[in-house]
Backbone as CSV, one residue per row, in Angstrom:
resi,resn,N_x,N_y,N_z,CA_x,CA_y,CA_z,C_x,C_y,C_z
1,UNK,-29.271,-10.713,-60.954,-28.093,-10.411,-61.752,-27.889,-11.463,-62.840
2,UNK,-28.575,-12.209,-62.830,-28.380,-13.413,-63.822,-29.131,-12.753,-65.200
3,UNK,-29.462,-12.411,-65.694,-30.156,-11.614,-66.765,-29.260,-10.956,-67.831
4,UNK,-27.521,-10.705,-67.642,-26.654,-10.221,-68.730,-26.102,-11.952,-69.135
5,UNK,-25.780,-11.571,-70.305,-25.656,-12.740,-70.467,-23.931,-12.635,-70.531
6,UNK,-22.971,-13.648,-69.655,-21.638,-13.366,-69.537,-21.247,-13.938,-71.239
7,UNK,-21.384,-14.562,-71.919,-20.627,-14.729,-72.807,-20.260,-13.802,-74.169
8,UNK,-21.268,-12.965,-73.834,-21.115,-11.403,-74.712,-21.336,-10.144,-73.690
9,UNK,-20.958,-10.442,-72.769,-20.575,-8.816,-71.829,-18.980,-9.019,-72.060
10,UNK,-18.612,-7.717,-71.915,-16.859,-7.608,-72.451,-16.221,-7.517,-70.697
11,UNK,-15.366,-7.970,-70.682,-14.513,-8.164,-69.456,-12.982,-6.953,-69.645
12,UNK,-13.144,-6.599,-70.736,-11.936,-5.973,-70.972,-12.153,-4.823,-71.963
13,UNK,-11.316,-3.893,-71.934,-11.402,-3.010,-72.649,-11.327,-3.267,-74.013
14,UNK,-12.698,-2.755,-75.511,-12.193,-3.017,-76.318,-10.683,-2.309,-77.428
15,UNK,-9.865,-1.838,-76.513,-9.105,-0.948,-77.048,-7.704,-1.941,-77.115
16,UNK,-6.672,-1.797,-78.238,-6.206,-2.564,-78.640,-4.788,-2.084,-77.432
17,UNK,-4.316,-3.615,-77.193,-3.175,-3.176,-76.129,-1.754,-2.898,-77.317
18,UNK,-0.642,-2.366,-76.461,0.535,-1.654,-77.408,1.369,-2.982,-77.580
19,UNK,2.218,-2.603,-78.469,3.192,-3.800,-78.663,4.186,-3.778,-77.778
20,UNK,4.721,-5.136,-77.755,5.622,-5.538,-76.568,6.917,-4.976,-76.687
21,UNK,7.463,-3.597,-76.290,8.574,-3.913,-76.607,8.817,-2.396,-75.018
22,UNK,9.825,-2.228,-75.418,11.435,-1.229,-74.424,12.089,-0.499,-74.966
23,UNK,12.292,0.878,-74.785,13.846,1.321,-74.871,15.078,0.770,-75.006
24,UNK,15.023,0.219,-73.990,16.397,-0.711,-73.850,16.283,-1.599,-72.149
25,UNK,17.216,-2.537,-72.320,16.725,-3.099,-71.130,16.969,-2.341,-70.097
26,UNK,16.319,-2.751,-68.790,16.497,-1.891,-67.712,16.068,-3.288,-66.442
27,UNK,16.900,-3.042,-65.498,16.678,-4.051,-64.359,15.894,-3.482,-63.686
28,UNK,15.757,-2.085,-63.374,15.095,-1.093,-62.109,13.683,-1.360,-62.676
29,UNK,13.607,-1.061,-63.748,11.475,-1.090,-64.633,11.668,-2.769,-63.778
30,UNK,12.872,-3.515,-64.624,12.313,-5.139,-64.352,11.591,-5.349,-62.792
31,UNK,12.829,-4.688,-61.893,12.351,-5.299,-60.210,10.389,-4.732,-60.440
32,UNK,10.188,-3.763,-60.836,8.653,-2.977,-60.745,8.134,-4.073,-61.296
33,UNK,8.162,-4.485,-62.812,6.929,-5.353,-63.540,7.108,-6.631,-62.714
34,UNK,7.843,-7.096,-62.471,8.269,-8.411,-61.606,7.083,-8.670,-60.580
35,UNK,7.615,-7.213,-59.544,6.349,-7.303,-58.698,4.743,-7.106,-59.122
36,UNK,4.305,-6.315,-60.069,2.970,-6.717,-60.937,2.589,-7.840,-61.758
37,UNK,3.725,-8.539,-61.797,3.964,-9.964,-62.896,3.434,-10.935,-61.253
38,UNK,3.975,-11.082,-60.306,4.272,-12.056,-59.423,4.535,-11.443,-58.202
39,UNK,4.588,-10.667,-57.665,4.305,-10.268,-56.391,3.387,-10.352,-55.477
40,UNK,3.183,-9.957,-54.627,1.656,-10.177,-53.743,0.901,-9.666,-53.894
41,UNK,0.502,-8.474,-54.593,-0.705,-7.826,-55.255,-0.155,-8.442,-56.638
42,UNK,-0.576,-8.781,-57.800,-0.100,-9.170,-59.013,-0.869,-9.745,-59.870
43,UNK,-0.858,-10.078,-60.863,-1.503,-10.730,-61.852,-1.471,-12.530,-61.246
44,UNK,-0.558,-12.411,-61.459,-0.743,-14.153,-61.151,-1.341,-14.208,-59.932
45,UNK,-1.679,-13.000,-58.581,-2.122,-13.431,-57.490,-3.830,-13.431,-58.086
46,UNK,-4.289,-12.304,-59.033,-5.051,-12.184,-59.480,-5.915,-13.157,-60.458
47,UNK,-5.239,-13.973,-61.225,-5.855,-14.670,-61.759,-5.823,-16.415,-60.850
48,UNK,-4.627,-16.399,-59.875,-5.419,-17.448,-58.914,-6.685,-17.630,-57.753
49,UNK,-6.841,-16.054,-57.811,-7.947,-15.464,-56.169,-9.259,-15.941,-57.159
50,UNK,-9.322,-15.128,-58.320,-10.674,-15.118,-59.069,-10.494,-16.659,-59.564
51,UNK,-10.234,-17.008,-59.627,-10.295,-18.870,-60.529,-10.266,-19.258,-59.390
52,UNK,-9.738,-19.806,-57.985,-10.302,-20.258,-56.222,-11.857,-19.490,-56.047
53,UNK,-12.127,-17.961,-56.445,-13.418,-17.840,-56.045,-14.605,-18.091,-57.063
54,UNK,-14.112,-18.299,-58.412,-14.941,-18.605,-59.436,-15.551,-20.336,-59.125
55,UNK,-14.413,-21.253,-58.761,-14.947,-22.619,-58.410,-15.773,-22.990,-57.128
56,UNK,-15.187,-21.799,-56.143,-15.702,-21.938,-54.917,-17.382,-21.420,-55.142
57,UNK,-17.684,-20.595,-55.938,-18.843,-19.491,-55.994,-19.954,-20.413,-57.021
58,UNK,-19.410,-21.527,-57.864,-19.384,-21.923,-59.423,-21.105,-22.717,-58.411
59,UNK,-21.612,-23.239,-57.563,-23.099,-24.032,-56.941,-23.578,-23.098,-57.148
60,UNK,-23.402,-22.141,-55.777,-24.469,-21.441,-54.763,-24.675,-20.356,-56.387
61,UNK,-23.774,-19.837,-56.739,-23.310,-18.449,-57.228,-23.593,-18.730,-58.809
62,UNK,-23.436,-19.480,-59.849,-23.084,-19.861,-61.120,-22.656,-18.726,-62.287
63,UNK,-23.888,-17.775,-62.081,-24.024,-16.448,-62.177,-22.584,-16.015,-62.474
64,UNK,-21.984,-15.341,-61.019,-21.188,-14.750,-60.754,-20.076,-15.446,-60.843
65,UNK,-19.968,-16.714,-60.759,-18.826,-17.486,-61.054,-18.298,-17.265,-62.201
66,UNK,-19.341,-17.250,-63.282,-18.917,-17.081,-64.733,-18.127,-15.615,-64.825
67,UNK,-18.845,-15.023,-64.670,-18.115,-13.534,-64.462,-16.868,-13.436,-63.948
68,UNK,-16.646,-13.913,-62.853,-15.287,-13.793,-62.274,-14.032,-14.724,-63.025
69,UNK,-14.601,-16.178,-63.559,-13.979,-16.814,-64.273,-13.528,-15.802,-65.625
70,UNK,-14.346,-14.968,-66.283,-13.906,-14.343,-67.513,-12.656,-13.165,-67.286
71,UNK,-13.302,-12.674,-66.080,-12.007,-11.575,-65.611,-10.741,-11.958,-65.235
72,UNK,-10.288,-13.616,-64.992,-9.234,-14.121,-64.565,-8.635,-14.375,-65.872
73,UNK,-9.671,-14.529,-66.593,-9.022,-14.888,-68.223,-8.007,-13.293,-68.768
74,UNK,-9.094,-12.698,-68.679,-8.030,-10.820,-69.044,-6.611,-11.202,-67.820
75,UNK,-7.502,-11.397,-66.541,-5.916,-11.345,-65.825,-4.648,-11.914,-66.123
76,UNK,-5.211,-13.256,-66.850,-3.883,-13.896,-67.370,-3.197,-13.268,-68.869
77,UNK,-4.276,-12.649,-69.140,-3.600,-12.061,-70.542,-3.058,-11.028,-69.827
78,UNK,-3.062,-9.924,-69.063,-2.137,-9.742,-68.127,-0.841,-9.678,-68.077
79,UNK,-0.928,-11.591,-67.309,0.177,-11.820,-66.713,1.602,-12.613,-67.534
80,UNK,0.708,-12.697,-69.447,1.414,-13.245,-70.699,1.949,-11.980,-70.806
81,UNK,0.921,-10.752,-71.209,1.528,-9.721,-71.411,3.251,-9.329,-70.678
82,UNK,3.156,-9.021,-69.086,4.322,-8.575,-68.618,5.484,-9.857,-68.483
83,UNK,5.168,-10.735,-68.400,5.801,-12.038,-68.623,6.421,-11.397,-70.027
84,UNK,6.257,-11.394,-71.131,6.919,-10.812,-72.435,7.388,-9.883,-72.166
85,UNK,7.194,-9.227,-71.570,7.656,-7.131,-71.352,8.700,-8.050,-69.973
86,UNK,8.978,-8.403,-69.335,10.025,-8.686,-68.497,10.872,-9.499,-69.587
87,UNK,10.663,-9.859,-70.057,12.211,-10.748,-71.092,12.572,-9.799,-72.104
88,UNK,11.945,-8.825,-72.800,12.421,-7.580,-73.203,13.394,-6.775,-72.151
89,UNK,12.858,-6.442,-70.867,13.399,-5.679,-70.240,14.946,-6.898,-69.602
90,UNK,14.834,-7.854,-70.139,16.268,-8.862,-69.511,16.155,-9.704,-68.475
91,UNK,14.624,-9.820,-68.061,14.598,-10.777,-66.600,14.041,-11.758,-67.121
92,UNK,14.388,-13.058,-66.454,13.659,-14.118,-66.417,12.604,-14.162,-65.960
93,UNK,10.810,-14.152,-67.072,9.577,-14.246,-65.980,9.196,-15.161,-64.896
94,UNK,9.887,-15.262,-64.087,9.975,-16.052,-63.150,8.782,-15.611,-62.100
95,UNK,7.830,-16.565,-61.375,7.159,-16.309,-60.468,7.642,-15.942,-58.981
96,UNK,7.817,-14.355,-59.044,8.059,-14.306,-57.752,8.737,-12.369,-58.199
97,UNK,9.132,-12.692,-56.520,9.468,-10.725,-57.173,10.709,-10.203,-56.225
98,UNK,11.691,-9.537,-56.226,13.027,-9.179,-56.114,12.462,-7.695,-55.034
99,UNK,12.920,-8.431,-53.881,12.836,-7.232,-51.996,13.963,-7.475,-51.622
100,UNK,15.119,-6.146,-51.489,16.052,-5.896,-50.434,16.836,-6.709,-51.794
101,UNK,16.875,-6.894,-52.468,18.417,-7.823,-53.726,17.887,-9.287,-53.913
102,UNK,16.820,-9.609,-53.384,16.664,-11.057,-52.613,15.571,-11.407,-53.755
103,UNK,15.541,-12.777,-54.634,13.999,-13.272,-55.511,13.362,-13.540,-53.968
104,UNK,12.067,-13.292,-54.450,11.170,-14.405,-53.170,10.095,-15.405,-54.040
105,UNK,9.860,-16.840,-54.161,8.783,-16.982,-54.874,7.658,-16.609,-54.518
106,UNK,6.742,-16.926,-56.009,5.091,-16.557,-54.958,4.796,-17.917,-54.463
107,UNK,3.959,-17.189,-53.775,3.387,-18.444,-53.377,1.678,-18.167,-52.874
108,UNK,0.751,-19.004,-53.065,-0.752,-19.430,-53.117,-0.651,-18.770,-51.772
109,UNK,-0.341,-18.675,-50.678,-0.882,-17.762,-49.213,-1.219,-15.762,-49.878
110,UNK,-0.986,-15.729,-51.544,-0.749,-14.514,-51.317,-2.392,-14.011,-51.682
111,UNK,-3.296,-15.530,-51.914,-4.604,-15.121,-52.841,-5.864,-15.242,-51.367
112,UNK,-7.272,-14.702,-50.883,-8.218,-14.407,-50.575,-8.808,-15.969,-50.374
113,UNK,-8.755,-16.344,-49.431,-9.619,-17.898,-49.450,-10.432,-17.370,-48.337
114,UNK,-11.362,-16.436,-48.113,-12.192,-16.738,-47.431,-13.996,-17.297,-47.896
115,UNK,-15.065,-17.607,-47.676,-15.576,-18.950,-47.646,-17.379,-18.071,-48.369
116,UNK,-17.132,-16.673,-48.042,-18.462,-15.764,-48.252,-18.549,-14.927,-49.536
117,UNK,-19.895,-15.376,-50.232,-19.768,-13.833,-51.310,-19.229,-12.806,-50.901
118,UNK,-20.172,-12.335,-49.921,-19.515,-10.793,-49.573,-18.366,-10.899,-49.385
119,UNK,-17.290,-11.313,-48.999,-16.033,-11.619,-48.570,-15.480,-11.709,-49.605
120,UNK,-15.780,-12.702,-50.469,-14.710,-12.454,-51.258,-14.938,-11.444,-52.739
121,UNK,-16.207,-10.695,-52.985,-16.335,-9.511,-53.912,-15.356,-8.861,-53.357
122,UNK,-15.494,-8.289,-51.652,-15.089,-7.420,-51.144,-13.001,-7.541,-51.447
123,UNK,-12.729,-8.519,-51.302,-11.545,-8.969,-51.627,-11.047,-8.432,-52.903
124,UNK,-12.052,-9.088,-53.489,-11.695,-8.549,-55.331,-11.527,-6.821,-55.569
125,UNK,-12.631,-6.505,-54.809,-12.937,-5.100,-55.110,-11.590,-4.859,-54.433
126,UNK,-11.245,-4.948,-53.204,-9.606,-4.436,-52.893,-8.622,-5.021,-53.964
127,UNK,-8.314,-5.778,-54.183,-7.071,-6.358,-55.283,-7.268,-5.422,-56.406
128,UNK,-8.368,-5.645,-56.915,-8.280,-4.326,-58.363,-8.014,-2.671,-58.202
129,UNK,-8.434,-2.396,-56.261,-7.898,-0.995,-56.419,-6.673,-1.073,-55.686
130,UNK,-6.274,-1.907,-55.320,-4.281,-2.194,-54.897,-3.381,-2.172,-55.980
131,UNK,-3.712,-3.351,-56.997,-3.327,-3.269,-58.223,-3.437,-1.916,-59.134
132,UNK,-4.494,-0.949,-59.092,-4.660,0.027,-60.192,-3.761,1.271,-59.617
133,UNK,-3.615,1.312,-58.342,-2.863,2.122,-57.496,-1.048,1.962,-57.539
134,UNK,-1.050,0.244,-57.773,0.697,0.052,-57.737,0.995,0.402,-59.078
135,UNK,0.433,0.287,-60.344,0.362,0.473,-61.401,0.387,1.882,-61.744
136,UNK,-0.334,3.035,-61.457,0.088,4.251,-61.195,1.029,4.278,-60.601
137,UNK,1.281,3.872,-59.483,2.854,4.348,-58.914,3.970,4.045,-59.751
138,UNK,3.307,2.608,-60.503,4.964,2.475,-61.449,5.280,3.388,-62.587
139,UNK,3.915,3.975,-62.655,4.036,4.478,-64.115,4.789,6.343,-63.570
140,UNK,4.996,6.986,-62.591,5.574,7.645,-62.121,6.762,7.425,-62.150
141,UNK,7.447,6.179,-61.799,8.496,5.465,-61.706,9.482,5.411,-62.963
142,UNK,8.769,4.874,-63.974,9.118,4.807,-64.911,9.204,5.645,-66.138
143,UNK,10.325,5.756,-66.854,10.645,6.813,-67.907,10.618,6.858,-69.249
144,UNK,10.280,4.933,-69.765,9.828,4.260,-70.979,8.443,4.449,-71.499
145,UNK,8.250,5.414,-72.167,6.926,5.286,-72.908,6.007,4.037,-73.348
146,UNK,7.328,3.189,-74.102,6.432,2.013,-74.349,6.095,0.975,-73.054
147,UNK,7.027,1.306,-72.002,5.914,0.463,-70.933,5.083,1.169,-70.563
148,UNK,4.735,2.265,-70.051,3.580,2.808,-69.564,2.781,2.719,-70.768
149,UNK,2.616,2.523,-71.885,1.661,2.510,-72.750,0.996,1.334,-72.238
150,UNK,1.692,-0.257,-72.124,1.439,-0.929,-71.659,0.336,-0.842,-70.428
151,UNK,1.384,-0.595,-69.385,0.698,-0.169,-67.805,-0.662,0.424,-67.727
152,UNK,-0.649,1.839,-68.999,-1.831,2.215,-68.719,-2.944,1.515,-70.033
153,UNK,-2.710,0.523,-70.293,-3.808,-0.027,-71.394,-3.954,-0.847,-70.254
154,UNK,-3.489,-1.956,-69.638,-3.963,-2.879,-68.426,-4.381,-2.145,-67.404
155,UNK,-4.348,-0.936,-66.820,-5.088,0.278,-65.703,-6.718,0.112,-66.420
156,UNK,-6.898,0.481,-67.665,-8.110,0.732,-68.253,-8.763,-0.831,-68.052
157,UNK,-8.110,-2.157,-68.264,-8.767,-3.465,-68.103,-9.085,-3.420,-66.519
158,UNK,-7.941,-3.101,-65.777,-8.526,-3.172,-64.134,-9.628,-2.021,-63.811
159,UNK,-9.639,-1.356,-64.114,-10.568,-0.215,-63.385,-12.361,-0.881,-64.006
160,UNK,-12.391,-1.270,-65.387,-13.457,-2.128,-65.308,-13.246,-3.112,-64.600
161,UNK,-12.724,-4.079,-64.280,-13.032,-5.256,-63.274,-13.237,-3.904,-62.125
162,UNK,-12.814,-3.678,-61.967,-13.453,-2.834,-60.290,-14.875,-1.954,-60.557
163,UNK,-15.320,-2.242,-61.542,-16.606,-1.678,-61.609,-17.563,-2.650,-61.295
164,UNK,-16.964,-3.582,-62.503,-17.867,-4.953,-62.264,-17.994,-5.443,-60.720
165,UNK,-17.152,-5.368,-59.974,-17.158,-6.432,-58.640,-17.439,-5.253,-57.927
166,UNK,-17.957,-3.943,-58.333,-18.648,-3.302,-57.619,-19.960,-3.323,-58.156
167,UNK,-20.492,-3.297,-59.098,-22.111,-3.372,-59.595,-22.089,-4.947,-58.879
168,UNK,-21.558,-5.983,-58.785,-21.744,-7.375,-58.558,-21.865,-6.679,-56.684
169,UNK,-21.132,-6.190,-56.555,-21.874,-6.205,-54.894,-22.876,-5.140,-54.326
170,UNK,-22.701,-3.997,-55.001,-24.367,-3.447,-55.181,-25.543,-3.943,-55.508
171,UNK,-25.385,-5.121,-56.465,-26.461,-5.745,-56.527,-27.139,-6.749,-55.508
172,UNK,-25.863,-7.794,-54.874,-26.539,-9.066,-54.176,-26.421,-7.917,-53.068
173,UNK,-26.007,-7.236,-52.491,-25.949,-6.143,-50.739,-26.511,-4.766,-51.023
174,UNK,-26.495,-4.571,-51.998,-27.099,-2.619,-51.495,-28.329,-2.873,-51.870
175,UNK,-29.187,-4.246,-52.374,-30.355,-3.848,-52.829,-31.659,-4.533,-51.745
């Protein structure tokens, strides 16, 4: 797998994301992006799992380290993105996400530390289809065009990372 070269393979869709903006504010969208901003499936859980498995992977792996390091980079553009789209919508982007009326912070127990390639592709490959799944659900949820424009331009960035960390484990296991 070492043969693409990561610094010109695209990690992200080249399609241009929408501008930041809302209808009008809304707290109910906010509690939703909150939890994709900082919740336990989330961007920020996302760009700390892949940057812990990019350093952890960065000897044995170098390869694949790089790769995963580039996809944490989209993740954080991400997690700038709804970070802006939550202060439109009136919330403070605060790390963490609003259950039962209650903030909870995040916190680092919410990211994949286990110690194996396979383990932790397999990890990734779940987070990108948890994430692409809560993301559809919000976009049901929600009645603002210009966030789901949003939602579904970052759906199109995750569903490639879930390709990638599936060709990445077809390659080192199905072959």
């Amino acid at each position: 797998m070492n043969d693409i070269d990561t610094e010109n393979f695209t990690y992200s869709s080249p399609l241009p994301y929408p501008k930041i903006r809302v209808h009008c504010k809304n707290h109910q969208y906010a509690k939703l992006i909150l939890k994709d901003y900082a919740g336990i499936i989330s961007e920020l859980s996302a760009v700390t799992q892949y940057v812990y498995h990019s350093i952890y992977l960065s000897k044995e792996y170098p390869y694949i380290s790089k790769v995963i390091n580039k996809i944490s980079i989209v993740e954080m553009h991400h997690l700038d993105i709804l970070g802006k789209l939550l202060i439109e919508l009136g919330v403070s982007p605060k790390y963490g996400s609003i259950k039962k009326n209650k903030f909870t912070y995040w916190s680092s127990k919410n990211i994949y530390y286990e110690n194996s390639l396979k383990s932790m592709i397999c990890a990734d490959i779940k987070s990108e289809k948890d994430a692409i799944a809560i993301y559809n659900r919000n976009l049901s949820q929600i009645d603002d065009t210009y966030i789901k424009e949003i939602i579904e331009r970052i759906i199109i960035d995750e569903e490639h990372h879930l390709r990638i960390f599936e060709d990445i484990y077809n390659y080192e296991f199905n072959n």
